[in-house]
Structure formats: structure tokens, C-alpha cells
N, C-alpha and C positions, 0 to 999 in steps of 0.2 A: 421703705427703701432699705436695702440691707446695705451695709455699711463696709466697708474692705480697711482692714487695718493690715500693719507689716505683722507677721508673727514672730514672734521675740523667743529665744529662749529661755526662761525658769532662770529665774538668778542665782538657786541654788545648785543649775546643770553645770554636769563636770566639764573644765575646759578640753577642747578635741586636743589628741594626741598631736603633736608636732611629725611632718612629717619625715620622712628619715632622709640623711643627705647622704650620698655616695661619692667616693671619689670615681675619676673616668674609670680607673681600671677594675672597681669592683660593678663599675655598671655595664664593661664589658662583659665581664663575667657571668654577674645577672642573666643578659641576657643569648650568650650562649648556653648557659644551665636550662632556658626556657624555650634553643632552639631558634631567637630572632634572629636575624640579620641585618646587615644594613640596603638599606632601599636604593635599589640602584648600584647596587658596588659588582666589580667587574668579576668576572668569573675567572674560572681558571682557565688555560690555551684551549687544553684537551675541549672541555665545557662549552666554551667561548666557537668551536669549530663546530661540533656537533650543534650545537644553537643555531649556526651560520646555514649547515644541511638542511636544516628540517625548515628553512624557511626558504628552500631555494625555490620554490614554487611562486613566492612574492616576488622577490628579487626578478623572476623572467618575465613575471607577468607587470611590475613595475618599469624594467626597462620597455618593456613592447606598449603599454600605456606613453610613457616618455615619447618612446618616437613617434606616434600616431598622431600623439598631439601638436608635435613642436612645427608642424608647418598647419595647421588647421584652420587658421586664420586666414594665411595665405591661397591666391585662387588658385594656385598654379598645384599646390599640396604638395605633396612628397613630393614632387617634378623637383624642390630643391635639393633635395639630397645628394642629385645629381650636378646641379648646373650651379652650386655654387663652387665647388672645387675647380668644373671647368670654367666657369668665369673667372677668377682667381688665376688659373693655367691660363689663360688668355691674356690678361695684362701682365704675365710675368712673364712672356714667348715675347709681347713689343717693346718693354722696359727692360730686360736682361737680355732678351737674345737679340732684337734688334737694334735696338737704340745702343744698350750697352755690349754688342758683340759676343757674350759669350757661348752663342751656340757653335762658333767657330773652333772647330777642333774637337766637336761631340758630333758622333755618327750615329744617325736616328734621334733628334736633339728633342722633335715632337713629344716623342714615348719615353723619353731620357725625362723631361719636364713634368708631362702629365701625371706619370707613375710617382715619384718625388711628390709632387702635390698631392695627390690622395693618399699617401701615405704618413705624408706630414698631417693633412689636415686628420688623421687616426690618433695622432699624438697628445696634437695641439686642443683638439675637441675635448679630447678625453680628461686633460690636466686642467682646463676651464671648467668642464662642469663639474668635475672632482671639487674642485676648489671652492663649489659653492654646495658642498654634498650637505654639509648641515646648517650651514645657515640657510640654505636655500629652503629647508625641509624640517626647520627648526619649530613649527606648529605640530610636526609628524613627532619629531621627537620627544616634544614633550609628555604630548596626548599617550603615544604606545609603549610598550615596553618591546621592543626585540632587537637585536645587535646592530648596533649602530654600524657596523661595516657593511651592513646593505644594502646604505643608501649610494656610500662610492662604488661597489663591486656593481650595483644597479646600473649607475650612472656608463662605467665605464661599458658594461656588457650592449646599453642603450648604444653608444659611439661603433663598437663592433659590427652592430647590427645592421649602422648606418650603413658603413663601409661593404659592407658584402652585398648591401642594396645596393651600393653606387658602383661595384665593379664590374658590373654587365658593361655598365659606361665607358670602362676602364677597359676593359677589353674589343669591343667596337673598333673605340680608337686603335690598339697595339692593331688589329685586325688591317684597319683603313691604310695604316702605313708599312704595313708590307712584316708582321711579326705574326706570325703563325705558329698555332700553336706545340708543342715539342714537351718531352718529356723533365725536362728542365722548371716546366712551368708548376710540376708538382711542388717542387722544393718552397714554395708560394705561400702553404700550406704550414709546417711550422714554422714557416719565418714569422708570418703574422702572428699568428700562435707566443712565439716568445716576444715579439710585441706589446699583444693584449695583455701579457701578466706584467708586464713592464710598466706599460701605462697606467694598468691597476691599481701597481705599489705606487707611483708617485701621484697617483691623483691623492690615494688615502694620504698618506704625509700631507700634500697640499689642505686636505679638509681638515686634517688636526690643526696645521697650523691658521689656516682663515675662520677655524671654528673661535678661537682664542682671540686672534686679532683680524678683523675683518679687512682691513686696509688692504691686507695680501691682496684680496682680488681685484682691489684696482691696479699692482704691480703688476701679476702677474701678466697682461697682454702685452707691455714692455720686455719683459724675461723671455715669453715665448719670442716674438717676432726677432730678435737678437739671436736666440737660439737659433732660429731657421736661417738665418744669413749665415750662419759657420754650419750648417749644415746639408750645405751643396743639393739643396733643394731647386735651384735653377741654374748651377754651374756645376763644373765637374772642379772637384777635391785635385784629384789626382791632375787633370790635366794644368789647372790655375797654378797649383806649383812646382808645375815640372822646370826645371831650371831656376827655378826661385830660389837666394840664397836666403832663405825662414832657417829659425833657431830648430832645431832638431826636436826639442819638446811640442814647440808648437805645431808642426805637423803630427805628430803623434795624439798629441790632444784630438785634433780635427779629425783620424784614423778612427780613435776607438768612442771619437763622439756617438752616444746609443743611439740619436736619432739618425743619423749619418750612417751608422750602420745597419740599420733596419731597411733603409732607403735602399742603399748600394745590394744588399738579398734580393727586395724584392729586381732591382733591374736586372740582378744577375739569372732573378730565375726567367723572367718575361721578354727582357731585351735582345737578342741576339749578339748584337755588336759590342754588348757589356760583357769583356771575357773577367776571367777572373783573377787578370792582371790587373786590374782596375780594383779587386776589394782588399783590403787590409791585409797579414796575414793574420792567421787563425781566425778569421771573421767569425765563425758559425760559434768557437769558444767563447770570444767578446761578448758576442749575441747573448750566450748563454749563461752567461756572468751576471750581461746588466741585467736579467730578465729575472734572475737569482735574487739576485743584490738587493733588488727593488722589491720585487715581489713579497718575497717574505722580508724582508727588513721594513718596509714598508706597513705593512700588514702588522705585525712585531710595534709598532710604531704609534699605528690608531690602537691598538685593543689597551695597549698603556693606559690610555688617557681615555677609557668609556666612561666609566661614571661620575666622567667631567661632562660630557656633551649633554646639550640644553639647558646645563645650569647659570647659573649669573644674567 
């Protein structure tokens, strides 16, 4: 039997060299002299955009996986893309227009409601799933390296997507009740458009902050449905305070509220009877403000805080 002892060393071997201790800033140093960097630290804008391009090939083919699946389950499949907004338009025409009157004094109050709702639910979809862009996908983020803003620009291009499948819907309807279509209807186009980047910036915000504290996303369906009640989603703004003696700011709030003004575009462009004494003034500049504002403030907002996500 061969015998296994520890191997010791020579009592007369020299003791090993201690090894050497650095302060942080000469191991900074170190290891820029050798070209390291740190694992995960955030790039620069320029860096950080370019990184964003070259994976915009994930990003379309992620959001089109997203929606493919999100009713797969269901027998009915994509048929809800559609018929959940007009389910929704359905009980908000007997609860607000009937029961609570206010289709009274809205002309065309069907395409007045329906359009408001698909255009809400573009908003409201988009800042939910936003809001769950990294924890939701917090095994993705760990596992890869590539720019953490393409899970929300995903998420939100996913909501986009919905929306341009469900507007056949959408139009049917303006069709059924007598709104044909007219060269007005172009305008449709970038209204959504300044929209979509709008949506964009506030979901990314929303993901920074429920990447940090997850409780947001139980808030958030609180915030949004409060939201949509001052956003004349199933009443008209202009008409509920015609005569109303309201403090002057708070009409004005209600005016250049973003979701309220996204809304009131697209009626302007779809509706007939929606002249354009009914939208704000400068509406198309508000539009283009919040769509500013958020977009890249937003954006500006997540790339801060990248090589925080997945950690802790």
C-alpha cells in the first residue's frame, strides 16, 4: 500500500514573499496601465447608442416573439388583441355614457370612446410592461451582456405592434358609424409616432425605478387608472368644463395632460365632428415636447444607472 502523506516544506525554505497591498487608486491605475476595466460599467452615450443599433435586429425580433406569445395560451390567440380594448370600450359606453350621461353633448360619442380607448390602452400597456422590463427579464440580464435599454425599447415596440394589429378593429368601427375615410386621417401617423417615443421614455424611467424597488409595479395600476379618469378617455375635457367655474391651472393641467393630448390627435385626425376647436392650443407643439421631454430624458435616465441592473 503506498502511503499519501501532506508534503511539507524544507524547514530550511525561504518564507514566500508577502504579497503586495495597494491602495484603491494605485489599483486603479494597475489596471488601466494593463488595459482592464470594470465588468459591466456603463459605456459612453455615443458607445452606449451605437451598442443599442447593432442589436436592433434582437430588439424586433424580441418584441414579435413577445407578442406571439402573449395570448398562446388563450383559444381564441391573437382575436384578443382586439377584443380586449373593445370589451373595455363596451363597459365604459354603459357605465359613462349610459348610466353616467356623459355621451350627452359628444357628437359621434361611439368613435369619440372607442378611439380614446385604443389609444389609452397604447399608453397604459406600454408603461406596464415597461415597468416590469428588468425584473421581468432579470435571468436575461444576468446570463448576457448587451444594453439593458432593449429590453424596454422591446417591450414598448412589442405594445406598437399590438396597436397597428388592433387598428383594422379600429377603423371597421369609425367605418360602421358613418366616418369615412379623408385626408385628415394621415395626420394619424405622427401623432402615434410622437406617442410611441413618449411611451418609450416613461416606461424606461418606470424600469429604472421598479428595477430598484419592485413595489412600483404593484403602484403603478393605481397611477395609471387615475391617470385615464383626467384623461377624457370616455368624456370630453372641453365639453365637462364648459361653464365650470375650475381654477384656471387646473384646466390647463387637463389641456396639456400627454395622454389627453395624444387622444384628442388622434380624434382630430379620425373623427369628423372633432374640429379643432376641441384640441388645446398649440397641441401638435405640447405633443412634441412631451414626446422630447420623455424620450430622451427618459432614455438619459436608464443608461445612468446600466451597470446597476441585475445586481443585488
Amino acid at each position: 500500500m503506498v502511503s499519501q502523506t501532506t508534503a511539507q516544506a524544507p524547514a530550511d525554505a525561504p518564507p514566500s514573499a508577502p504579497s503586495p497591498v495597494y491602495a484603491p487608486g494605485e489599483l486603479a491605475a494597475l489596471a488601466a496601465r494593463h488595459g482592464l476595466t470594470v465588468s459591466g460599467a456603463r459605456p459612453s452615450l455615443p458607445a452606449y447608442v451605437r451598442e443599442l443599433w447593432g442589436r436592433r435586429h434582437f430588439i424586433t425580433a424580441f418584441a414579435t416573439a413577445k407578442l406571439t406569445a402573449q395570448y398562446s395560451q388563450a383559444k381564441l390567440g391573437q382575436i384578443w388583441q382586439i377584443m380586449t380594448p373593445l370589451l373595455n370600450a363596451t363597459v365604459y359606453y354603459f357605465i359613462f355614457g349610459v348610466l353616467m350621461k356623459t355621451k350627452h353633448g359628444v357628437p359621434d360619442y361611439v368613435p369619440f370612446l372607442v378611439t380614446g380607448v385604443f389609444i389609452w390602452t397604447f399608453t397604459s400597456s406600454s408603461i406596464t410592461v415597461g415597468t416590469r422590463a428588468i425584473s421581468g427579464n432579470i435571468g436575461l440580464v444576468r446570463a448576457l451582456h448587451f444594453p439593458r435599454a432593449s429590453l424596454p425599447i422591446a417591450l414598448a415596440l412589442q405594445q406598437l405592434q399590438q396597436l397597428l394589429f388592433s387598428l383594422g378593429a379600429l377603423v371597421l368601427i369609425l367605418l360602421a358609424f358613418g366616418q369615412y375615410p379623408r385626408p385628415s386621417w394621415l395626420l394619424a401617423v405622427p401623432a402615434l409616432a410622437l406617442q410611441a417615443v413618449f411611451n418609450t421614455g416613461v416606461s424606461m424611467v418606470m424600469a429604472r425605478l421598479a428595477a430598484r424597488t419592485p413595489d412600483i409595479a404593484q403602484l403603478t395600476p393605481f397611477v395609471l387608472r387615475t391617470w385615464m379618469y383626467a384623461s377624457g378617455v370616455m368624456w370630453s375635457i372641453e365639453t365637462m368644463l364648459r361653464g365650470n367655474r375650475v381654477p384656471h391651472f387646473v384646466k390647463l393641467a387637463l389641456e396639456i395632460n400627454p395622454a389627453a393630448v395624444f387622444i384628442d390627435l388622434m380624434r382630430f385626425a379620425l373623427i369628423d365632428s372633432f374640429g379643432g376647436s376641441q384640441l388645446p392650443p398649440h397641441v401638435w407643439a405640447v405633443a412634441t415636447g412631451w414626446a422630447l421631454v420623455c424620450g430622451v430624458g427618459g432614455f438619459l435616465y436608464f443608461w445612468k444607472a446600466e451597470e446597476s441592473y441585475g445586481r443585488g
